[in-house]
N, C-alpha and C positions, 0 to 999 in steps of 0.2 A: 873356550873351555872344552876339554874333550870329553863326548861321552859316555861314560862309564855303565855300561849294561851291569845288571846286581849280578852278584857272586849265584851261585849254587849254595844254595841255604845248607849251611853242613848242621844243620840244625830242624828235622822234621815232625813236629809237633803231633805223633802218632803215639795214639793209645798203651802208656805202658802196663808190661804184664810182670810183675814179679813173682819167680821160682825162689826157691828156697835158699839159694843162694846167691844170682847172679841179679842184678837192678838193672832193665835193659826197657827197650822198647822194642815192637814187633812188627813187621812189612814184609806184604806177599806181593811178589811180583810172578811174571812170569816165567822169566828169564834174566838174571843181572846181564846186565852190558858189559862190553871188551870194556875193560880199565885203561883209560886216555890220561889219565891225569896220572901225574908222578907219586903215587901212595905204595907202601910196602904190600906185598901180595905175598900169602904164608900158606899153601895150598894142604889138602889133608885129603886124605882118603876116603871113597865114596861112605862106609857104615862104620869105621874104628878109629879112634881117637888116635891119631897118628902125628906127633909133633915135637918136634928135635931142634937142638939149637943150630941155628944158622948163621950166614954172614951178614944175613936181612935182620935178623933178632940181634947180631950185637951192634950194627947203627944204628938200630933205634935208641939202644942206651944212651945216647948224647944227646937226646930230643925229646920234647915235650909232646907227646901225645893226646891228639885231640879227639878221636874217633875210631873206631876198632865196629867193622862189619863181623859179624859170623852170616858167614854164606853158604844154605843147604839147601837140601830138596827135599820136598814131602815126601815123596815116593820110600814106601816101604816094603820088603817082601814076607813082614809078618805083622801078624793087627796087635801084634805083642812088643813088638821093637819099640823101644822105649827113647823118641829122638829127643826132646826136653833132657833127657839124662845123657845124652851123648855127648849133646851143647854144654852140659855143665861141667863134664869132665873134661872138654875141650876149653874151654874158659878157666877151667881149674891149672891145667898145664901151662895155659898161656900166663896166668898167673905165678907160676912157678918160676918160669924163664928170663918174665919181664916183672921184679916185683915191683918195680916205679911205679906200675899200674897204679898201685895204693896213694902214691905220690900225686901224680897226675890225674888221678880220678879220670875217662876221657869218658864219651859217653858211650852208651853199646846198644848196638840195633841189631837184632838176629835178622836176617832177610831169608825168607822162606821161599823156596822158587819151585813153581807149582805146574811148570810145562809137561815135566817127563812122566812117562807112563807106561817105564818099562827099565829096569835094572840097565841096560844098554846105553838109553838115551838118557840115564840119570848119571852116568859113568863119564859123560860127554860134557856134563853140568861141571861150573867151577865151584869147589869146594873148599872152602878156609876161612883164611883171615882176610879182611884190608884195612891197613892200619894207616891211620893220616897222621901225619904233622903237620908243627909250626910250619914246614917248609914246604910244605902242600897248598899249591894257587890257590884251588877255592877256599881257603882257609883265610884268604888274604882280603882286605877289606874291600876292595875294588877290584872289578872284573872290567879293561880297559880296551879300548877299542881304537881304533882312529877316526870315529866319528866324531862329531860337534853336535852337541844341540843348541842351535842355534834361538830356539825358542826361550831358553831361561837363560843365555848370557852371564857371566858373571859384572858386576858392577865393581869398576876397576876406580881405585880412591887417590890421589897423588899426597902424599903427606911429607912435610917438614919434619924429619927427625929433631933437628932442634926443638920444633916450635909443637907439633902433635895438633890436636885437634877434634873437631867432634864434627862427626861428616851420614850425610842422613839417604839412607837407601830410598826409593819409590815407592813401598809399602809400608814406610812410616816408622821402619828401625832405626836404631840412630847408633852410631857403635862410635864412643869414644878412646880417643888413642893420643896417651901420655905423648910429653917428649922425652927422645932417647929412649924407645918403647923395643927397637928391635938392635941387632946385632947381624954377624956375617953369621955361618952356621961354625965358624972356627972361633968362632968369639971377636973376634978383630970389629969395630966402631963402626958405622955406617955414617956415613957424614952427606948431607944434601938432601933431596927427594927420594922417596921410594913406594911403590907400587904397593895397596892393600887390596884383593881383589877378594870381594865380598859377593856369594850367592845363597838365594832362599833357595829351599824346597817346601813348596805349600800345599802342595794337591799329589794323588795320584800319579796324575802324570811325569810329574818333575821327578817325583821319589823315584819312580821306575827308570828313567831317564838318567839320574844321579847315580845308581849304582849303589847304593848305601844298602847298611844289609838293615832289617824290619824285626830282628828279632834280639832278644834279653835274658838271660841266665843269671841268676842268682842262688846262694843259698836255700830260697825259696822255692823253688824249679823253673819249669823252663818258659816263656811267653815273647807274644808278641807286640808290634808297640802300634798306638792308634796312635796319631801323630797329630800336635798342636803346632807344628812347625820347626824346621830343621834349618841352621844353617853353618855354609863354611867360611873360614876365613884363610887367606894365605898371603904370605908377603915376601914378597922381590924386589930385586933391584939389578938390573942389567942383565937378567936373566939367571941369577942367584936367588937360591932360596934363603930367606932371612928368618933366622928365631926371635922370639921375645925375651926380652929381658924384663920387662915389667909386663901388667898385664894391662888389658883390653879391656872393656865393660862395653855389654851390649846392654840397651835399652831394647826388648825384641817386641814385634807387634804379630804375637801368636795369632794362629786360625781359631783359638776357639778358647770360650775360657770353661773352665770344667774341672771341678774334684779329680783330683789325685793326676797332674801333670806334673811329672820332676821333670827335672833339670840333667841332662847327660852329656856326657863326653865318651868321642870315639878313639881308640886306639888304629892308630892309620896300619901298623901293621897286622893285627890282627881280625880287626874289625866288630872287637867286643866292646861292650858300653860300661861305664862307670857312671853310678848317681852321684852328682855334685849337689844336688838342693832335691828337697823334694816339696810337695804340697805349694807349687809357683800360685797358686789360686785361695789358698788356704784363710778365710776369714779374719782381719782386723781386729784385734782383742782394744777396739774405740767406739766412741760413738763418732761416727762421720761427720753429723751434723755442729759436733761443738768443735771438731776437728778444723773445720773449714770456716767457723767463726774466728776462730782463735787465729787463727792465721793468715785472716786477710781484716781483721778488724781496724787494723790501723793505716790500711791503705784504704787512701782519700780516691784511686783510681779504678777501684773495685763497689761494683754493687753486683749483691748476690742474694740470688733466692732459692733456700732451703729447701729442700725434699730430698725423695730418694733417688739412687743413681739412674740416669736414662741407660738404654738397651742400645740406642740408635747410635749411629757415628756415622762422620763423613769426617776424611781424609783429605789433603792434597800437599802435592809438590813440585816445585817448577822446575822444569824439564824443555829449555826454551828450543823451537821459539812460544811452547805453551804453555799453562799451569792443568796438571794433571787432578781432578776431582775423585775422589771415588767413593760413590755410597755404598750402604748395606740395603735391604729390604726396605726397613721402611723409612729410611730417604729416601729413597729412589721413587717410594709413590708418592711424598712429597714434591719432590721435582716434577713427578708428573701433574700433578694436580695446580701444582705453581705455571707451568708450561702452557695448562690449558687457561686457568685466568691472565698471566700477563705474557701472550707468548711474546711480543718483540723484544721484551725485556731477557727475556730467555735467549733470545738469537740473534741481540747484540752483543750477548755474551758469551754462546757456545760456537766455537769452532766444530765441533764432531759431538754427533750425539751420543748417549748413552750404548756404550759396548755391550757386549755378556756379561763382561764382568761389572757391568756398575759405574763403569768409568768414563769420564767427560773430558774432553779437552778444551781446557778455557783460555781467552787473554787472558792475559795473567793481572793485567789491571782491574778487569771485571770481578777477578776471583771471589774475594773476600766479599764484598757485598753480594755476589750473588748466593754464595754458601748461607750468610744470613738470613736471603732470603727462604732458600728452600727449610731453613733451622724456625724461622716464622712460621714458614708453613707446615713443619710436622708438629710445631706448640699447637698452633691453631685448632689442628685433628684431634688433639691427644691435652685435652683438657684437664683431663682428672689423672693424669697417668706420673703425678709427685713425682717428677724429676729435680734433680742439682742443677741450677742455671746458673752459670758464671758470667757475667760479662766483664770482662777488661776492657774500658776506654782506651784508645790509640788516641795517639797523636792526627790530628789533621778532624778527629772528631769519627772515625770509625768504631766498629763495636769487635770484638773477637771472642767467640762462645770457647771454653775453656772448662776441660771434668777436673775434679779432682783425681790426681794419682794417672793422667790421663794426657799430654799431649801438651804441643809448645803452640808458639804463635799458629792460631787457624785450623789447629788437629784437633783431630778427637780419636784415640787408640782407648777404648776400653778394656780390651784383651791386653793392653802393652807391661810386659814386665821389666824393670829398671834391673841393673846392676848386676846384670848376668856375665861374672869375670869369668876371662879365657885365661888359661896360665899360658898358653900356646897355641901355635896355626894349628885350625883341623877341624874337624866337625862337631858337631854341638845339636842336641837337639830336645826340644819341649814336649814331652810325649806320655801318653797315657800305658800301660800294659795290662794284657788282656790273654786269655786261653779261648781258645775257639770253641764256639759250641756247635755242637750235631757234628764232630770233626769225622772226617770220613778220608779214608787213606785208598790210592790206586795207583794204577800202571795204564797210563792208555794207549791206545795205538791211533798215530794223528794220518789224516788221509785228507791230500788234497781236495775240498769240496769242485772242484771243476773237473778236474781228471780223475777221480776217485784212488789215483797213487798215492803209496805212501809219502810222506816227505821227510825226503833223507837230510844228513846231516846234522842232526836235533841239537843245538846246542846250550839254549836255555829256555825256560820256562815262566812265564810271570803273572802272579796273579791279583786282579786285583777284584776286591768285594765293597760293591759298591757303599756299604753299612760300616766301614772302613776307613778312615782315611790312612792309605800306604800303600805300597806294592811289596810283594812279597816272591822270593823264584826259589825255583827249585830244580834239581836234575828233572828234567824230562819223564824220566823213569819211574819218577818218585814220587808222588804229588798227594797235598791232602789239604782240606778245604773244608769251610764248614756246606755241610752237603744241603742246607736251607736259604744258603747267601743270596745274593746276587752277583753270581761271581765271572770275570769275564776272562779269559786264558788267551795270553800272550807267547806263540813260541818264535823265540829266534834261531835261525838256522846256521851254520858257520859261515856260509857264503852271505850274510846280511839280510836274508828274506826277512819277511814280520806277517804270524798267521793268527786271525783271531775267530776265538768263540765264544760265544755266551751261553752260560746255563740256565739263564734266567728267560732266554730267547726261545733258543732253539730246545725244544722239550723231546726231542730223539735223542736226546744225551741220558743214557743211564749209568749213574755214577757207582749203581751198585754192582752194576755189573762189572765180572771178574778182569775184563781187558774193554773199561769203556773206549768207544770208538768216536772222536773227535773229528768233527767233519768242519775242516779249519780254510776261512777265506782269507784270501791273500790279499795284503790289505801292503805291501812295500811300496807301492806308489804314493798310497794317504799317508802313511805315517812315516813321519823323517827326522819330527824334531816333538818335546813334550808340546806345543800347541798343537800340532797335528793330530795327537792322541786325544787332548783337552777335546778339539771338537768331534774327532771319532767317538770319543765314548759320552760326548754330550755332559760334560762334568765340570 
């Protein structure tokens, strides 16, 4: 899978200020930067509203406009000049020229550039429009590189178009797939095997890693998303991209379960999101407990005892030649506490112990009884804590713990949501949205922390707050954060360097200041793939 560094967020969650007529948002910078990226440029005159029709203003007519800068400078040569009224007669004309505006609504950010401090070297300042399209890269959902990250893989699924199937990822997703589910992209029958390559994104790091953009626009305005987990799907065959003709249903085994998680889908060209479901968590109008009488009453292979749902879960999937365990919290001090009364029992059964993340690699024939065991031993702790206890008797005289609304043979997915249809290959994600609070907007200036140089080439920005789960980037230029986070800043360079800081660390970072200075270590040997980052930032 190729790594996809995120776009340049054309979308900067900065404090808007409304005039009397124009609905804009406002960023002071020092200086805007040379324009690298393919966007129309409509220059005007340093103090007078100077703007005519061009050969830039009639190709825009055939394009959908996403963003429209007005680019000025504070400097004035009287404390009577009235720049707010200049911007609006300048916005008023651009309006006259281009009325799609009304059409297109794009959005508008005055940027106020605050270097010059003298008629001269304000003369020298660019002054105008920059107006983005559809046809504008960072507009584009992915920002593509030729790197790999080799740490999140994508999980590549072999499927029978005849025959479909239901095929289970290593974090406990299960994404089932009709037959005759896909086609050529000309429409023409797909006949035999063909490739479904299936990737999460679960943490920080992978999101950053993945390239996906972090942010939400609606009728409502503008926000960010906390993420319950993302993931993509795509399908080929001989190196053809294949569509669907029917759909996909993910069962997905979100990071977290939580009030107000919809359900989204991305637009691969554009990389805006549409709500397909919303409230994924949103409470049962049943009672549980007659729910789960009612429906195992008549099965002679079921005994169950009633309470309210457990917290706890452990996972697994064979992955030969082992079966992979993975707890939460408090399994995991279950298995410890199991480890220290019966350890040989434990280490007839585990091949590698307990990872970071919670995860055991077992024989695979030990599995299942040892999960009992450690599921014994967090009953045992947790006497009064009215959990749902299912057990299904196996054949050969095994026991298998089973939640309701919860997980197949040997799981337990408490977070897992069923029936989450794709109409098509692309992204898809389970996600909260949020407006940042203490939001705090700047320009900084980044300085090698070893050679105190600048560092050149700046080409993205990314940021992630620990309070968070996502990453989020930005022009270099451009940046804004909530200024109380724990926030840690990622820049990439065009030559592939990778520079990091933290504000929550290093406290000589002042964010209020007018060109905070980032004193950024160079971390390109540690970080190469999202585990690299996972252990870098200890997450």
């Amino acid at each position: 899978m190729k790594l996809r560094l995120p776009i340049i967020a054309p979308l900067l969650f900065i404090a808007s200020i409304s005039y009397s007529q124009t609905s804009h948002k406002q960023l002071e910078v020092e200086k805007v930067a040379p324009q690298k990226g393919p966007c129309v440029e409509i220059p005007s005159t340093f103090s007078h509203e100077t703007l005519s029709q061009s050969k830039s203003l009639k190709e825009l007519q055939s394009k959908k406009i996403r963003r429209i800068e007005l680019v000025y400078t504070s400097y004035k040569e009287s404390a009577d000049f009235d720049q707010n009224q200049l911007n609006e007669d300048r916005m008023y004309r651009l309006n006259q020229l281009l009325p799609k505006l009304q059409i297109d609504k794009p959005e508008v950010v005055w940027i106020e550039q605050t270097g010059a401090t003298t008629r001269e070297e304000a003369k020298n300042y660019f002054h105008g429009f920059r107006i983005y399209t559809d046809a504008t890269p960072d507009m584009k959902a992915y920002h593509r590189t030729n790197l790999k990250d080799a740490g999140n893989p994508a999980t590549d699924f072999s499927v029978d178009n005849s025959k479909g199937g239901v095929f289970t990822h290593p974090n406990g997703s299960q994404i089932h797939i009709p037959a005759n589910a896909v086609v050529y992209a000309n429409g023409k029958p797909v006949y035999g095997n063909y490739t479904v390559s299936y990737t999460e994104y679960r943490n920080p790091a992978e999101i950053l890693f993945s390239g996906l953009p972090m942010d939400f626009k609606d009728k409502t305005g503008s926000y960010l998303f906390n993420s319950a987990g993302m993931y993509e799907l795509r399908g080929t065959k001989d190196g053809q991209k294949l569509t669907l003709q029917k759909d996909i249903s993910v069962d997905f085994n979100c990071t977290k379960k939580a009030p107000g998680v919809n359900f989204y889908e991305m637009d691969d060209q554009t990389g805006e999101w549409t709500v397909l479901k919303k409230d994924l968590f949103a409470p049962a109008n049943n009672n549980q407990e007659f729910k789960l009488q009612k429906v195992l009453a008549d099965n002679n292979d079921v005994e169950v005892e009633i309470g309210q749902p457990r917290e706890a879960k452990i996972s697994y999937v064979t992955l030969k030649p082992y079966t992979i365990v993975t707890l939460d919290e408090d399994t995991r001090e279950a298995y410890r506490r199991l480890a220290k009364k019966s350890p040989q029992k434990v280490e007839e059964s585990v091949a590698q112990d307990l990872t970071a993340d919670f995860q055991l690699k077992v024989r695979p024939e030990y599995a299942e009884p040892l999960i009992q065991l450690i599921w014994d031993e967090y009953n045992a702790n947790k006497i009064n804590n009215n959990q749902v206890h299912v057990n299904r008797k196996m054949a050969g005289g095994k026991n298998n713990t089973l939640l309701p609304g919860g997980g197949d043979k040997g799981h337990q997915y408490p977070n897992l949501v069923s029936g989450l249809n794709c109409e098509k290959f692309g992204v898809y994600n389970c996600d909260q949205i949020y407006q940042v609070a203490n939001a705090i907007s700047f320009s900084p200036k980044y300085l090698d922390a070893s050679t105190q140089k600048e560092i050149k080439n700046q080409h993205i920005l990314c940021l992630i707050d620990k309070g968070v789960n996502g990453s989020f980037s930005f022009d270099p230029k451009q940046i804004m954060c909530n200024a109380k986070g724990e926030n840690i800043f990622l820049l990439f360079t065009e030559g592939r360097e990778v520079y990091s800081i933290r504000s929550e660390k290093d406290k000589l970072i002042d964010l209020n200041a007018k060109t905070p200075e980032f004193r950024m270590e160079n971390i390109t040997n540690q970080v190469k793939t999202s585990d690299d980052l996972k252990n870098y930032l200890a997450i």
